[in-house]
C-alpha positions in Angstrom: -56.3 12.7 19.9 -53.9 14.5 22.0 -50.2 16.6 20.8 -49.0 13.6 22.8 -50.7 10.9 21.5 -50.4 12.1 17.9 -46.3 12.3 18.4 -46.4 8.5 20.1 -48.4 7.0 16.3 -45.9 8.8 14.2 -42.7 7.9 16.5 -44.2 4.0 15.8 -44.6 4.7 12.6 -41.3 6.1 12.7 -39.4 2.7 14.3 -41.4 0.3 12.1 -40.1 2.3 8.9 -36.7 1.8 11.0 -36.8 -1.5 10.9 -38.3 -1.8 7.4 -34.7 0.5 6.4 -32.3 -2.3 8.5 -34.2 -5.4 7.1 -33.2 -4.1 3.5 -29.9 -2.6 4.0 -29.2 -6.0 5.4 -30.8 -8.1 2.2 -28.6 -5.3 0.1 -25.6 -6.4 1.7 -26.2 -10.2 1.1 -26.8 -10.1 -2.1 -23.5 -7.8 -2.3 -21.6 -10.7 -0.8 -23.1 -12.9 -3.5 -22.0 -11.2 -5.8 -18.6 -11.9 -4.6 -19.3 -15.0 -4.0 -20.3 -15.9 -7.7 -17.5 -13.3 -9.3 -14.5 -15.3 -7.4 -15.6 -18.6 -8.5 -14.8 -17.8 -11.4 -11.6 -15.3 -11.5 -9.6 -15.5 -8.1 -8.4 -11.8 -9.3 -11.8 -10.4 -10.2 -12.7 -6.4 -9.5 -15.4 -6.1 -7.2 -15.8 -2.1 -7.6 -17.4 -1.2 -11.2 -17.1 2.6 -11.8 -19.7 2.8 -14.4 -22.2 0.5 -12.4 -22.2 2.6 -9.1 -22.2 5.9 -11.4 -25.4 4.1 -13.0 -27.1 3.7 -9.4 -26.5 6.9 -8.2 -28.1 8.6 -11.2 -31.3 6.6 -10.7 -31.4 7.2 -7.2 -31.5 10.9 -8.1 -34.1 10.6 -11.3 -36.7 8.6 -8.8 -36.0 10.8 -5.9 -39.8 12.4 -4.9 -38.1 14.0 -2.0 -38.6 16.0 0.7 -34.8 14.5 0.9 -32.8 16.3 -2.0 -31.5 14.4 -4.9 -27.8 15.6 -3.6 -28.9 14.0 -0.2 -30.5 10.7 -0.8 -27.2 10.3 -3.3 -25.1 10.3 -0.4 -26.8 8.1 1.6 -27.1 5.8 -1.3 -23.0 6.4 -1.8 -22.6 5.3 1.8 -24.2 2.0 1.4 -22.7 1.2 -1.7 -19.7 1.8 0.6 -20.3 -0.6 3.2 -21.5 -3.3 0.6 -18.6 -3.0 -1.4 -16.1 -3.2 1.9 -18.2 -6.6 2.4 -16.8 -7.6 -0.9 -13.3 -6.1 -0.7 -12.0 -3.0 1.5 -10.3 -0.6 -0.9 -7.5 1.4 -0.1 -7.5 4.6 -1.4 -4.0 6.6 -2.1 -4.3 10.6 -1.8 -2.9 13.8 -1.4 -2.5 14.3 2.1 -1.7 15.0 5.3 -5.2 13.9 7.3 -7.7 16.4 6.9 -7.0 17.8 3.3 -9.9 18.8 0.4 -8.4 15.9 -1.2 -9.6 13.3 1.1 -12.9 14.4 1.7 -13.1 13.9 -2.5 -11.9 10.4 -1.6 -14.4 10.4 0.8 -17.3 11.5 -1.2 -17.1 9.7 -4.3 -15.9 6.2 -2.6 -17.5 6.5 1.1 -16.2 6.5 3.9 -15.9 2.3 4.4 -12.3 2.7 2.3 -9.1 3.1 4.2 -7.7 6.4 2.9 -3.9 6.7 3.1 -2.4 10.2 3.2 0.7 10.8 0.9 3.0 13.9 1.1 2.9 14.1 -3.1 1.2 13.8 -6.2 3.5 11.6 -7.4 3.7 9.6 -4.7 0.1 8.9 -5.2 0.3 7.8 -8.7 3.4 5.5 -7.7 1.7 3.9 -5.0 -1.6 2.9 -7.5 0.9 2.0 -9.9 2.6 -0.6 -8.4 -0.2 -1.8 -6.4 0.0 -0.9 -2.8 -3.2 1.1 -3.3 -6.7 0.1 -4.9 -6.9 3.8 -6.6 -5.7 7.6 -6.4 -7.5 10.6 -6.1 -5.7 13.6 -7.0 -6.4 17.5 -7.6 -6.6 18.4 -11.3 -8.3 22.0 -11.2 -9.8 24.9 -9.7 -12.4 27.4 -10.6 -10.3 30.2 -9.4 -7.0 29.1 -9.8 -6.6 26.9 -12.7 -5.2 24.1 -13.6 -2.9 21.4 -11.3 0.4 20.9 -13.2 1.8 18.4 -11.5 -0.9 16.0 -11.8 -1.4 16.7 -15.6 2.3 16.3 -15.6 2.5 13.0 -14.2 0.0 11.9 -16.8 2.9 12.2 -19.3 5.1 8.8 -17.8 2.2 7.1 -16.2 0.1 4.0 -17.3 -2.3 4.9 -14.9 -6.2 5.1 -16.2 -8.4 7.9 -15.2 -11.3 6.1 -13.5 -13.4 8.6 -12.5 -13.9 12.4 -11.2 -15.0 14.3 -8.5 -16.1 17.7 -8.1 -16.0 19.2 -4.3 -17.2 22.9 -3.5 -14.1 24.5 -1.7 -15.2 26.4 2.0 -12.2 28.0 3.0 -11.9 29.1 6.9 -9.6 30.7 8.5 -8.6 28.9 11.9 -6.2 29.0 15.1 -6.3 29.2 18.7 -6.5 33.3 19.4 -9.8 34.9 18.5 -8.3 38.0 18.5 -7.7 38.7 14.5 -5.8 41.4 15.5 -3.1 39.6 17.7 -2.2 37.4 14.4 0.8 38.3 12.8 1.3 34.9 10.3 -1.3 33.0 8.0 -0.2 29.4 6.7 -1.7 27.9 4.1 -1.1 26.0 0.4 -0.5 28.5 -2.4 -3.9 28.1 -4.0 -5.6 28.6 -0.4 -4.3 31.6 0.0 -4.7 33.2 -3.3 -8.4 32.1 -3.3 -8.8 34.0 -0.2 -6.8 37.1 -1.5 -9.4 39.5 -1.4 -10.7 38.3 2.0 -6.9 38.6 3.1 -6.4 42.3 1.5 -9.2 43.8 3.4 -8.9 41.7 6.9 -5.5 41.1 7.4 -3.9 43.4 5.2 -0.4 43.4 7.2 -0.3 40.1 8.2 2.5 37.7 6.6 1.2 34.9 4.6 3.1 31.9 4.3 2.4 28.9 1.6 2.5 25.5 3.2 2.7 21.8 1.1 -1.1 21.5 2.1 -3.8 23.2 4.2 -3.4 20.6 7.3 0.1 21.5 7.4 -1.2 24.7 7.8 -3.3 23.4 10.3 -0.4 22.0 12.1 1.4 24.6 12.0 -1.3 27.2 13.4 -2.1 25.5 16.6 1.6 26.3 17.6 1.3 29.8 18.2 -1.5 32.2 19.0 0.3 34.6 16.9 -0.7 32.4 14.2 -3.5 31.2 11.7 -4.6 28.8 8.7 -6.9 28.8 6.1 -8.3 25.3 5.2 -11.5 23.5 5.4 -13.4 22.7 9.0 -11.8 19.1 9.0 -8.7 20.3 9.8 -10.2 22.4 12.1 -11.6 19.2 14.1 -8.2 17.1 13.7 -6.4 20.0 15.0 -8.1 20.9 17.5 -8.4 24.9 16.1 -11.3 27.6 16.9 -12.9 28.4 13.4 -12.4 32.5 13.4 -13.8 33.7 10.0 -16.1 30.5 8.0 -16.2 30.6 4.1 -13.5 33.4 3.4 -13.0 32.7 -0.1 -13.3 35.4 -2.8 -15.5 33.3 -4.7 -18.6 31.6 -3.3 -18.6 29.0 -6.4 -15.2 28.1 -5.8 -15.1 24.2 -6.9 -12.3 21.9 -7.3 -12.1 18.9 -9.5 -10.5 15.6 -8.9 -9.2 12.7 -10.4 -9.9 9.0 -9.4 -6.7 7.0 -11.0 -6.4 3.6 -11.5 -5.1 0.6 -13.6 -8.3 -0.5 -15.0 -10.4 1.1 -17.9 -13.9 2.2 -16.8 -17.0 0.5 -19.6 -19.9 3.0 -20.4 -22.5 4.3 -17.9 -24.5 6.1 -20.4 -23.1 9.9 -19.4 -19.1 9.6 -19.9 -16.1 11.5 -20.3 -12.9 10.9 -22.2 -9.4 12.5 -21.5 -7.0 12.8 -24.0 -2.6 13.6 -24.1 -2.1 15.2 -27.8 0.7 17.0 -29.6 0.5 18.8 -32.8 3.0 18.6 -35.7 5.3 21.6 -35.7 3.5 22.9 -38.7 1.1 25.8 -39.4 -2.5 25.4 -38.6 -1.0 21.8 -36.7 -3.4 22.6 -33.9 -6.7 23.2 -36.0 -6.5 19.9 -38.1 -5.7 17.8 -34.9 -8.7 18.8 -33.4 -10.8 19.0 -36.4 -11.8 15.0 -36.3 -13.8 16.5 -33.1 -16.0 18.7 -35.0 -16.1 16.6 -37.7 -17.8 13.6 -35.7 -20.0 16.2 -33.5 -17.6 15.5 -30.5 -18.3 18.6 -27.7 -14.4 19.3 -26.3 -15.2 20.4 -22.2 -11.3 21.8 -22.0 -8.0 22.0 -23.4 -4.8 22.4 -21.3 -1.4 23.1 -22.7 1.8 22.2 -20.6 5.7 22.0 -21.5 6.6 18.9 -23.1 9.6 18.3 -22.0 11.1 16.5 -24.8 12.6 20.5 -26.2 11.9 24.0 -25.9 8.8 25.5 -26.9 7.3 22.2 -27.2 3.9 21.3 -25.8 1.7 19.0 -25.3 -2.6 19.7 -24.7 -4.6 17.2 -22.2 -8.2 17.7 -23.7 -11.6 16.4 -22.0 -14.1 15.4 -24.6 -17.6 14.2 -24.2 -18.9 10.6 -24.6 -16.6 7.2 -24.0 -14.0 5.5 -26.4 -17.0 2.9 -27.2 -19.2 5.2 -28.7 -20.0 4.6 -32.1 -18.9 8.5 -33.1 -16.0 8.9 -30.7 -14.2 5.5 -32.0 -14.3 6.8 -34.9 -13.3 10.8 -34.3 -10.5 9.0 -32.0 -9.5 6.8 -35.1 -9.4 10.1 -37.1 -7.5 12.1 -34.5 -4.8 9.5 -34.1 -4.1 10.0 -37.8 -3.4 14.0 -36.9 -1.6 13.6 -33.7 2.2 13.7 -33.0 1.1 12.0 -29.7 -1.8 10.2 -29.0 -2.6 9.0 -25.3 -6.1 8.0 -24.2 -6.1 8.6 -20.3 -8.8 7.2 -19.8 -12.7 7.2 -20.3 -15.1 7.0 -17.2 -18.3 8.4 -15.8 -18.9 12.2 -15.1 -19.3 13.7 -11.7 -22.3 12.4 -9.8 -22.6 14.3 -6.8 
């Protein structure tokens, strides 16, 4: 058999696997729209998208993957359908930090898909106020970085807010620097948000040593802001890049190549188990001695693994503060109900944010 003829039997093989693919993406999405179908006859208000159930699917796509597709791969493509399904059911609108083209909404993008309507807001707080009084489905909001730390604003917010955490999301942060002169040496300003530019301070020190660099309210601002002047330049990620119409001058500038961000997914509902879960807490101590060791000591107690512990102002006096911890397991587990029980006990404040699945992808 010829090169020719052999390519012609596998590009057959190829269409009628094609087809196989539609047939079933089709059947998914009927049965996704029976599942509506069935869950409004009986609650005109019912939630079509279950946190814990997609968290659940993804995992098994990645524990029966036999490649040559990687697990993080044939996760996304899964994510994607899911997407589409779930839009059969009932588009979400999802509330972030924006403008267009931020790191924030591609999170948005990657843990819902991208058949949700995204809608860019110009704060933090405006995110949690649209989720909270309705006019968006769910939030997604920056809570840390690798490099930089924690985001106190949105731990901040927690303080006031109802809102549940319904989820996380975890994106690896590429930083570029972008604009419309090639000539690095022509440049003579560099926008970007704060935490851009100090993950990229190393990068900046050596390259650009004497060029000004000015902190923007996000890194499509910067974006913006860069395609007005050839004597200027951003640092943000290559969607902007695309939306802006800028030449990418210098890809993946950051100091550190592990540089990772973590979101939040906020909502108004709580999340049920998916088997790997994590619960967020907002505690104060008694002003006492030792105050801090005893609250947390239900934790250790009950074989509880704490993942982080953030301390912020309280804002009720001076010198007051109040930690936002992430624990292992959910609320419903047998050993965390009752370390939960016992740490309520300790606790000055006691505010569960929220318990939900970990990061998937």
């Amino acid at each position: 058999m010829s090169e020719q003829d052999q390519l012609g039997s596998i590009r057959d093989r190829i269409d009628d696997l094609d087809d196989q693919i539609q047939t079933l993406l089709n059947a998914r999405a009927l049965a996704a729209q029976e599942v509506a179908r069935i869950k409004l006859a009986s609650d005109p208000q019912a939630v079509f998208y279950r946190p814990e159930r997609e968290a659940q699917v993804l995992r098994m796509v990645k524990e029966r993957n036999t490649g040559p597709l990687g697990d993080e791969a044939v996760a996304r493509l899964f994510r994607e359908i899911m997407s589409e399904c779930l839009a059969l059911e009932l588009p979400l609108k999802i509330a972030y930090l924006g403008p267009e083209g931020t790191f924030t909404q591609a999170a948005a993008l990657k843990h819902f898909g991208h058949a949700v309507a995204t809608v860019p807001l110009a704060a933090i707080s405006d995110v949690f106020q649209e989720v909270e009084g309705g006019s968006c489905h769910y939030g997604v909001v920056p809570v840390e970085n690798s490099t930089e730390g924690v985001i106190s604003h949105t731990l901040d917010m927690f303080l006031n807010s109802p809102l549940k955490i319904c989820g996380e999301v975890t994106l690896r942060i590429h930083q570029n620097l972008m604009g419309t002169n090639p000539e690095l040496g022509a440049l003579k300003v560099v926008y970007s948000h704060q935490q851009s530019l100090a993950q990229c301070r190393g990068w900046l020190d050596r390259h650009l040593p004497h060029v000004e660099r000015i902190p923007v309210g996000s890194n499509a601002e910067a974006a913006r802001r860069a395609g007005e002047s050839r004597e200027a330049a951003a640092i943000a990620g290559t969607t902007a890049a695309d939306l802006y119409g800028l030449q990418l001058l210098a890809p993946n500038i950051e100091d550190d190549p592990g540089n990772t961000t973590r979101f939040l997914v906020i909502g108004q509902q709580a999340v049920p188990p998916s088997g790997d879960d994590k619960t967020s807490l907002l505690l104060s101590t008694r002003n006492e001695a030792g105050g801090l060791y005893r609250l947390l000591a239900p934790l250790a107690e009950h074989g509880i693994s704490m993942t982080r512990i953030e301390s912020r102002p309280s804002r009720r006096g001076n010198w007051d503060y109040v930690f936002f911890v992430d624990i292992k397991g959910h609320r419903d587990d047998e050993k965390l109900h009752l370390a939960l029980a016992a740490l309520q006990q300790q606790a000055g404040m006691f505010k569960e944010l929220g318990s939900y699945p970990r990061a998937v992808l």
